[in-house]
NUTI-932405 format. One record per residue (C-alpha): residue number from 1; residue in one letter; chain; x, y, z. Coordinates in steps of 0.001 Angstrom, whole numbers, plus 524288, in hexadecimal, padded with zeros to 5 digits. Example, Ala and Ser with C-alpha at 12.3 -4.5 7.8 and 13.67 -1.06 7.14 Angstrom:
2
<1 'a' 'A' <8300C 7EE6C 81E78>>
<2 's' 'A' <83566 7FBDC 81BE4>>
***
This chain:
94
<1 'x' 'A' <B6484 9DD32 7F2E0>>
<2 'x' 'A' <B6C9A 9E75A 7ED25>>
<3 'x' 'A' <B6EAB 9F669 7F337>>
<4 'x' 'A' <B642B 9FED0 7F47E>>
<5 'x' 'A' <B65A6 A0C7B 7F210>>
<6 'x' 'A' <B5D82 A18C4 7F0E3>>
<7 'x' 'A' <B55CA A1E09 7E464>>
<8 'x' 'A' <B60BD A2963 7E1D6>>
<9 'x' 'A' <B6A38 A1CCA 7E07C>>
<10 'x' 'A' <B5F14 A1626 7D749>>
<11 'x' 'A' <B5D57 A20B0 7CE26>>
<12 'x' 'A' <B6D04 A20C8 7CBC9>>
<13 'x' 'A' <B6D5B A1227 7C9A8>>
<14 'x' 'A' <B6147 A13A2 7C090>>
<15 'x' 'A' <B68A0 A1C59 7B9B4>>
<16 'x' 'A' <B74F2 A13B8 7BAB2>>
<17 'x' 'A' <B6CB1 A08E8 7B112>>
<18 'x' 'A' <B6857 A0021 7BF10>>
<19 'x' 'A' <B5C49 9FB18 7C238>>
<20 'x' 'A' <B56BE 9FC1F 7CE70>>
<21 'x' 'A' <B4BA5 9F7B6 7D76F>>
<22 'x' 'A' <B473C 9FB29 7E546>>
<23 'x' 'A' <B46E5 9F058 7F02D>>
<24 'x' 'A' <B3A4A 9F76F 7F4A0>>
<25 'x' 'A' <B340E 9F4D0 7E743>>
<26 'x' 'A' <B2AE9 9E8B1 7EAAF>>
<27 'x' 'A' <B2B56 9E466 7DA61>>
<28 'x' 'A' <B337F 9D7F8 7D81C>>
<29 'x' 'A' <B3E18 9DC95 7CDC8>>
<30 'x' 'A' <B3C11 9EACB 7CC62>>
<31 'x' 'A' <B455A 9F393 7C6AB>>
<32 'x' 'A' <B47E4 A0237 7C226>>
<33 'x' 'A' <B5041 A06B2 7B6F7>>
<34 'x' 'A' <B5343 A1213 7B1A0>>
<35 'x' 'A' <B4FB5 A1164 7A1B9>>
<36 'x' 'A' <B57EC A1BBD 79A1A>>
<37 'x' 'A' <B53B6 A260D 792EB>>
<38 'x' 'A' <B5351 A2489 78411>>
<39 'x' 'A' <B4CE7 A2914 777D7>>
<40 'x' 'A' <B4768 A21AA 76AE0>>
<41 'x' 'A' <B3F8F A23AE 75FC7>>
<42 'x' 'A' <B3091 A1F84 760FA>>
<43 'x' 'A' <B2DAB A13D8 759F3>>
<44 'x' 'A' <B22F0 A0AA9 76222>>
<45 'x' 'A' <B180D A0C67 76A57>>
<46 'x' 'A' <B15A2 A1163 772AD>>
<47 'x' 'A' <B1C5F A1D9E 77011>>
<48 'x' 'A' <B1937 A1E38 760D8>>
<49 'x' 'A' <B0A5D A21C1 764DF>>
<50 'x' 'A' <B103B A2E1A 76D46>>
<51 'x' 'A' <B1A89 A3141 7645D>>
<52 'x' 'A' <B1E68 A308D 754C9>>
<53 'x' 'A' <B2640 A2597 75008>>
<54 'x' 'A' <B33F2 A296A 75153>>
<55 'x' 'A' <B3297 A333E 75B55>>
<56 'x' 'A' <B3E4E A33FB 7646B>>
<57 'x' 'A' <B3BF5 A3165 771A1>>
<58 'x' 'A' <B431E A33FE 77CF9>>
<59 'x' 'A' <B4015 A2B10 78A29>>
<60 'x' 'A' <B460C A31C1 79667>>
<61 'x' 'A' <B4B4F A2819 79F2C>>
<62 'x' 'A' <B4389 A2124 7A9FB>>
<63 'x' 'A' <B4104 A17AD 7B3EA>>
<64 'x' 'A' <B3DA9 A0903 7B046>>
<65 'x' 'A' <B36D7 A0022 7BB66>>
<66 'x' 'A' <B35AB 9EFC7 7B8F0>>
<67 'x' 'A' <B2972 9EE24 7BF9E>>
<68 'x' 'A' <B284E 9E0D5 7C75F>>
<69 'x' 'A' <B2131 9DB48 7BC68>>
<70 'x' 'A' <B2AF2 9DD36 7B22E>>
<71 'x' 'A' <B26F4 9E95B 7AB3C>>
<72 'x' 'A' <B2D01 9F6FD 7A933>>
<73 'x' 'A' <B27F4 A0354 7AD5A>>
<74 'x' 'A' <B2C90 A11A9 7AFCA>>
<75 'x' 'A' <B2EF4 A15B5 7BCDC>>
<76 'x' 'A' <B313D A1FF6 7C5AF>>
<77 'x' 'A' <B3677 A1E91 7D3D7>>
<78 'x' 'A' <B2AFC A21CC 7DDF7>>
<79 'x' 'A' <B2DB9 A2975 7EAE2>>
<80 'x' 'A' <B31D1 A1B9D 7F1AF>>
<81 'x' 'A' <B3B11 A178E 7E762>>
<82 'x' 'A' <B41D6 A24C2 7E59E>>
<83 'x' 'A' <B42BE A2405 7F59E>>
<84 'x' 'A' <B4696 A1652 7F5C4>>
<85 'x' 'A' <B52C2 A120D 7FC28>>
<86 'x' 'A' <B5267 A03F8 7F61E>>
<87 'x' 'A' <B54FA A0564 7E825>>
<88 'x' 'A' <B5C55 9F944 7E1AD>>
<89 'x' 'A' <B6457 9F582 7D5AA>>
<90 'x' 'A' <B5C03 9EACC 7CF4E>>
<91 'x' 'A' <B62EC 9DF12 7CD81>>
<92 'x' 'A' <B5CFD 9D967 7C014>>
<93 'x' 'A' <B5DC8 9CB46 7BF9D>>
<94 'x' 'A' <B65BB 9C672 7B17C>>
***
């Protein structure tokens, strides 16, 4: 097991392009990473039913979660992770 550090450290590695997990998370291979803000032109659903074809979009940057069962979702840290002391870099396997 690698160091374990507090959420204030997470955020900066986040930041820092790292991906991170908590040894109190009880999901086999779960991971946060930061996704960077960036902005496009709407072309596909599901945005084109919201918004005209080449409208410019900005997406503010956010937190990414792979879920135990391979999928992606948004994420925001609850009171326990923020408060958490065992924060992780996430070693992918290659």
């Amino acid at each position: 097991m690698g160091e374990e550090f507090d959420f204030g450290c997470a955020l900066k590695l986040l930041k820092a392009g790292k991906c991170l997990t908590r040894k109190g998370w009880n999901g086999s291979g779960m991971y946060c990473f930061l996704v960077p803000g960036s902005e496009f032109q709407v072309s596909r659903p599901p945005l084109n039913v919201h918004f005209s074809e080449g409208t410019t979009i900005k997406y503010r940057p956010h937190i990414d979660l792979k879920t135990a069962d391979g999928s992606i979702a948004t994420w925001a840290p609850s009171n326990s992770d923020a408060l958490a002391e065992d924060w992780m870099i996430f070693e992918k396997a290659e």
